[in-house]
Structures are given as structure tokens and as C-alpha cells.
N, C-alpha and C positions, 0 to 999 in steps of 0.2 A: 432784612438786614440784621447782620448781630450784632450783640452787647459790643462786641470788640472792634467793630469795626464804626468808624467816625467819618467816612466818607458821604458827604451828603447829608449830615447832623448840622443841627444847627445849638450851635454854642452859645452862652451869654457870657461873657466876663466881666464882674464891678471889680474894675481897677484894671481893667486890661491893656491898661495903652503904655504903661513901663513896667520898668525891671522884674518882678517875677511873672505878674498880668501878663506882660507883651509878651514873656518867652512863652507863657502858655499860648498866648496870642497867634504866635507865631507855629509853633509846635502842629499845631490844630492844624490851622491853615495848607499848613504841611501835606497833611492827610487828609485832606478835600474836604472839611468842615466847614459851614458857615458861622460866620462870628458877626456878635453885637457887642461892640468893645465899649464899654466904659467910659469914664475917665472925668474927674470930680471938677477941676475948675482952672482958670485960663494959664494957671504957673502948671499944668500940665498939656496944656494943648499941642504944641509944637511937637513933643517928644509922642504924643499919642495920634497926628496926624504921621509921620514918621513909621509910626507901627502899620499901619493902615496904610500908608504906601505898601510897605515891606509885603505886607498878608495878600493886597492885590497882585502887586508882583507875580505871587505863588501862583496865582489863581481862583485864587479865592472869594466869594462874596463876600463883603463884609462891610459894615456903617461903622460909624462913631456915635456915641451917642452920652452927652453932656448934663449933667446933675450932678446936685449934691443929695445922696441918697440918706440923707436923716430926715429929710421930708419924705414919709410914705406915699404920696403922689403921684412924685417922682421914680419912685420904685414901680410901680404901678405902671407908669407911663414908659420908663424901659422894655418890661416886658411885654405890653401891648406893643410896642412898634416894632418889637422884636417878632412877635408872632405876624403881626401886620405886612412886613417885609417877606418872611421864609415861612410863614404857615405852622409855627412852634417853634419848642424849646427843647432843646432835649438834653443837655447838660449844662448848670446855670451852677459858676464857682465866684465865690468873693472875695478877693483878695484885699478889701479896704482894710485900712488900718488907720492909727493915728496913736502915735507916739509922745508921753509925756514923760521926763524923770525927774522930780521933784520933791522935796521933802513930805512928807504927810502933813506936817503943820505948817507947811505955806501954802498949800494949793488952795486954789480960792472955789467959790462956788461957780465959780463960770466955767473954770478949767474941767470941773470934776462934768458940768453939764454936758458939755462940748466933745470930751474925754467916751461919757456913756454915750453919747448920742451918736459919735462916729463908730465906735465896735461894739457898742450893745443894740443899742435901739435898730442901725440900719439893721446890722446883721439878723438880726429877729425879724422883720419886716420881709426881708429878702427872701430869708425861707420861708415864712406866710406866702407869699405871692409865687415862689413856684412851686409851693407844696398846691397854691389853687391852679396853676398855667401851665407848666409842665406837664410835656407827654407821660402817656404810662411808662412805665419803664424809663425812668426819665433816671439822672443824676444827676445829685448836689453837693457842694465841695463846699467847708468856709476855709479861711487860714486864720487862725489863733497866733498862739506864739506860748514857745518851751517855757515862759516863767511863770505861767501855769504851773509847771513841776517845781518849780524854784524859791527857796527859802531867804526873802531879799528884802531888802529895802525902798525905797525912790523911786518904785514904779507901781505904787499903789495904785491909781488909776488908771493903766495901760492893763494890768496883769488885771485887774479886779475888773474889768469891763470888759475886758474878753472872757473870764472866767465862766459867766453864764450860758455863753455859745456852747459850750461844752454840753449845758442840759436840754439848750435849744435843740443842739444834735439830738440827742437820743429820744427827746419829746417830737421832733418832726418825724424821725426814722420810724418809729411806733404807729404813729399817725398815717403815715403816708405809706408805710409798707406794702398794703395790699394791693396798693397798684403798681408794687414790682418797684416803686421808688426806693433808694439808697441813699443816706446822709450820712456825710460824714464830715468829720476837720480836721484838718493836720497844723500842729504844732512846733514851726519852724525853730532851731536857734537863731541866735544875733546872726543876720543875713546881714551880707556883703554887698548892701545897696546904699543910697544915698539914703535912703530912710533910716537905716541905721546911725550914720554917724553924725547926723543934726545936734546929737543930745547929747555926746560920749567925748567924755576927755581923752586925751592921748594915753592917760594912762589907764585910762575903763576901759578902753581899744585892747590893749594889752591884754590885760586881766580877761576880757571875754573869748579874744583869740586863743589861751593859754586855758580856758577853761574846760574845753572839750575833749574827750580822752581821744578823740582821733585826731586833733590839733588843728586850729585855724578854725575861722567863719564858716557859716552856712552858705553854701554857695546856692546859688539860684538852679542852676543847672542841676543841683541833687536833689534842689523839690519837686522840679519841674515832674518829671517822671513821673512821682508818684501818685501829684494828683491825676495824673493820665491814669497812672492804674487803675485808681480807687474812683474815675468814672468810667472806667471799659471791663478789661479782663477782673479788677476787684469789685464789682460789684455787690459779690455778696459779704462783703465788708458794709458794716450798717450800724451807724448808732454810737461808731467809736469817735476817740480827739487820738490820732497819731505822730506820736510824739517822732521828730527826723532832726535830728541835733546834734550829730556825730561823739554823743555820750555827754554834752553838753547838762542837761537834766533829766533825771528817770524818777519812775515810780516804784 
């Protein structure tokens, strides 16, 4: 079977049961992939049984599979029953996140804990566990986010706890090279999902839509792709954070 083709691959997705997760979700599915969907806790269920309808539908094999992944255990215990069901893993992407925007001097120490624990700690863990489980030749995908490149204020702990994934990448990609594994993360802008607009006034709406030189949100459907590429035909893409933010933030 080659690199490019996802036919009979078995997928994992953390956060795969909505909006950018599921379109990967589903995308996969698409293309005779097996999937172990995600999906963190009961205010996501409904919409990530939904996905998992959609993915059968296709044809697809596919579970649900329920955690919250800042417990390493649990991380642990996804990708055992992921190999348990389909025999491996062969492209394992995280799309968690958790979004806070709040001043530097009011966030408290529970926020900042809670903050690392969902984009630092799992993320680290996650690729620990398929840099040990995943097949050779395997791929790994995180999603970050563009204000990583961004010169800001009020998201000091969204930005500054996903910031480390960025050396997580190129520390796994090193590591894990020689078995033909690829690591990478792509670093969306402000996406056009409910996740987005939890934390954003009408007029931070404004301002981040207006802030892109190609104008408007990061639509889901322009990530989607990518990280399709960057586990099939881009493979030998390895080690980098890919910045896709329609001019939103650069280096």
C-alpha cells in the first residue's frame, strides 16, 4: 500500500467527532479509512455520535471513543482499543484544543493549570503514545493555532500552551524518524467554528475577520486538506508548525 493512499488505514482522531475533527472524520472515511474518533465529554456526544453515523454511512469502520485526554491513561487506553479493534494505527492527528482570552493579571492558577493540561500536557502525551504504537511509516499531525506567530495580548495561556507543541514536533520528528515516522502541526487562524466565538466580542469578530490579507476566517474546509496532505503525499514534510491563515500571521 502507499504513502498516498488511505484505503484500509486505520486513523485515530483526538477531537474527531466535530467541526474540523469530524470534516477530517469524515474526509477519511471517504477514502476507505478506518477511524477511532475522539471526542472529550458528554456536551460533545450527540454531535460526535452524528459524525459516526455520517462515517458508517460512507462505509466505514469506525468507534467512538470517550476521554478526557489530560489523563495519560486515557491516552493510553484510546490507542490500545484503537489497535485492539483494527490491528494499528497508522495516522494519529489531535485536533484538542481549549480556548481562554483573558487578561494576564486575572487568570488564576486553575485556569493557567487546566489551560496547559488541555494543549500542552495532552498534546505531549499523545505523541509519546504514537511515537510508542504507531506503525512504521506511520503519521502524526497536531493543530496549534497562528498566534503562535502573533504579537498579542489576552491569550497568554491559549498561545503560550500550545507554544511548546511546536518543539514537541520537531523533538518527536527526530526521534521517531527512523521508522519512516513524520511529525508535524499546522497552525490554523481564528476558525469559523463554535470554538471560535465562545470568547470573542462582536467587535474582536470584526477585527480578526479583517485581519487576514486574504480576508475573512479560517474556514475549516482550507485545513482540512492539508492535514490530509501532510499525512499522505506530504510526508516528507517533518518536524515543522504550518502556518494556513490566509495571511493572517507570518514569520
Amino acid at each position: 500500500m502507499s504513502r498516498n493512499d488511505v484505503n484500509g488505514k486505520v486513523v485515530l482522531i483526538a477531537g474527531g467527532g466535530k467541526n474540523l475533527g469530524a470534516l477530517l472524520s469524515k474526509d477519511f472515511a471517504a477514502k476507505g479509512a478506518k477511524l477511532a474518533i475522539h471526542y472529550n465529554s458528554e456536551s460533545s456526544k450527540a454531535e460526535s455520535e452524528k459524525t459516526l453515523a455520517e462515517v458508517k454511512a460512507m462505509g466505514a469502520e469506525a468507534f467512538l471513543f470517550q476521554a478526557d485526554l489530560t489523563k495519560v491513561a486515557n491516552i493510553a487506553k484510546l490507542f490500545d482499543e484503537t489497535i485492539a479493534k483494527f490491528g494499528g494505527v497508522d495516522i494519529a492527528i489531535n485536533t484538542v484544543g481549549m480556548v481562554l482570552k483573558k487578561p494576564f493579571t486575572e487568570t488564576t492558577e486553575a485556569e493557567y493549570d487546566v489551560m496547559f493540561g488541555v494543549n500542552s500536557k495532552s498534546a505531549y502525551f499523545f505523541l509519546q503514545e504514537a511515537g510508542k504504537k504507531i506503525n512504521d511509516n506511520g503519521k502524526i499531525c497536531t493543530i496549534v493555532t497562528s498566534l503562535l506567530a502573533a504579537y498579542t495580548g489576552l491569550y497568554s495561556t491559549y498561545a503560550g500552551a500550545k507554544a511548546p507543541v511546536e518543539h514537541f514536533t520537531r523533538a518527536a520528528s527526530k526521534e521517531f524518524g527512523a521508522r519512516g515516522i513524520s511529525v508535524t502541526a499546522v497552525a490554523p487562524g481564528p476558525m469559523d467554528t463554535p470554538f471560535f466565538y465562545g470568547q470573542e466580542s462582536d467587535d474582536a469578530v470584526a477585527y480578526h475577520k479583517s485581519a487576514s490579507a486574504l480576508g475573512g476566517l479560517t474556514d475549516i474546509k482550507d485545513i482540512a486538506p492539508l492535514v490530509e496532505f501532510l499525512v499522505t503525499e506530504g510526508w516528507w514534510i517533518t518536524g515543522q508548525t504550518i502556518f494556513a491563515n490566509g495571511g493572517y500571521t507570518t514569520r
